[in-house]
C-alpha positions as CSV (number, residue, x, y, z in Angstrom):
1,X,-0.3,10.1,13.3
2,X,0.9,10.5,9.5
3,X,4.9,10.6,9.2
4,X,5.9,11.5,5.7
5,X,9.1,10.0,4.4
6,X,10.2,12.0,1.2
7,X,13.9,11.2,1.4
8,X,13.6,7.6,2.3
9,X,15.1,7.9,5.7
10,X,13.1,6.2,7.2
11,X,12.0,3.4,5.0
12,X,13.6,2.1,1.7
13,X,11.4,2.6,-1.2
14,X,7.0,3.8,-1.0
15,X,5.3,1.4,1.7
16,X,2.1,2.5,0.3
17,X,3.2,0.8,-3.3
18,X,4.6,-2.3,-1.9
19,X,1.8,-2.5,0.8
20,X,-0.6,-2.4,-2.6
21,X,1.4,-5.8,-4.1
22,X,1.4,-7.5,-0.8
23,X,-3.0,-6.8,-0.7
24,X,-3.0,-7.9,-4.2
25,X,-0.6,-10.9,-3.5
26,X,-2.4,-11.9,-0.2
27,X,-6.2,-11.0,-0.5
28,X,-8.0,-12.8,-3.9
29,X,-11.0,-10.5,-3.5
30,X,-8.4,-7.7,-4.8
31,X,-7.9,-9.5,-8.4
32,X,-11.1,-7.0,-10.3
33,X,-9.2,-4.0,-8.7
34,X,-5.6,-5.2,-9.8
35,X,-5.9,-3.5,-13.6
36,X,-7.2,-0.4,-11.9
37,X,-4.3,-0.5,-8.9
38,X,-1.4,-1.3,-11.2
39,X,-2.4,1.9,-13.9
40,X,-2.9,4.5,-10.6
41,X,0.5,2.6,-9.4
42,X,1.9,3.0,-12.6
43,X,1.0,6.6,-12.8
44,X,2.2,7.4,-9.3
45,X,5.5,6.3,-10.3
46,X,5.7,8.5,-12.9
47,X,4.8,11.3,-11.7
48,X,1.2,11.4,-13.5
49,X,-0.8,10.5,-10.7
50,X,-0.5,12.3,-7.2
51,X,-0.1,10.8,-4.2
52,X,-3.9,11.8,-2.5
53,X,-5.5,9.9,-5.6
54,X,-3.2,6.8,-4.9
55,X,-4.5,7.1,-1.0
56,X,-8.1,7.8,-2.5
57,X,-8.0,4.4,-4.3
58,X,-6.2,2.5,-1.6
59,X,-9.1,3.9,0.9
60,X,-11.3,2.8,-1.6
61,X,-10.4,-0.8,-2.2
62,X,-9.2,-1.3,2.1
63,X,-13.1,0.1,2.4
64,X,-14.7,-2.4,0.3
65,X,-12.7,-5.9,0.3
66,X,-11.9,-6.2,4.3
67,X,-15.2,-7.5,5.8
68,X,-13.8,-6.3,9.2
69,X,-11.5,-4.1,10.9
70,X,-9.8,-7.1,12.3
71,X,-8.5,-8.3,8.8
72,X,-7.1,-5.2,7.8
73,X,-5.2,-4.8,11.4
74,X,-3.7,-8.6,10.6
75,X,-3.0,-7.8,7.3
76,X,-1.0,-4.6,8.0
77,X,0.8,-6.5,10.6
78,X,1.9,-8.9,8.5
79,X,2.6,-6.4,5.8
80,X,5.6,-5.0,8.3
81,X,6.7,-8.5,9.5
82,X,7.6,-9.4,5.9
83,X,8.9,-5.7,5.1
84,X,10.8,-4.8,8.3
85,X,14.1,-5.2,6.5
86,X,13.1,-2.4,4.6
87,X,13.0,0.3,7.7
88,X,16.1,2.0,8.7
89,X,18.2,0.6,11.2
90,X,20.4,3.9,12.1
């Protein structure tokens, strides 16, 4: 299921930004992709860069740094145990 959250209701701020500095934070093998992450990022944020090319290039680096499906399912669940403050509470 995809939920889009334009207004923030939901969760305070873009989880797929801060899910991209929590990868490059927690996964070393991310470092060559970091120049290309933060420009796209950068873009993104200013409205240069649309939102399916960001999800391209997250796809893209998820695809070929996580040697298995079970270190991107820990690494998501992490993600949200460190940003749950960040989800709505009402």
């Amino acid at each position: 299921m995809k939920v889009f959250d334009f207004d923030s209701t939901i969760y305070k701020g873009e989880s797929p930004v801060d899910f991209a500095f929590y990868m490059i934070r927690h996964n070393r093998k991310i470092v060559r992709y970091v120049p290309t992450i933060l420009i796209t990022l950068a873009g993104y944020k200013m409205h240069l860069v649309k939102k399916e090319k960001l999800e391209a290039l997250s796809n893209e680096f998820v695809e070929n740094l996580l040697d298995d499906p079970e270190s991107l399912s820990e690494s998501v669940r992490q993600f949200w145990q460190s940003h749950a403050h960040k989800l709505n509470k009402d």
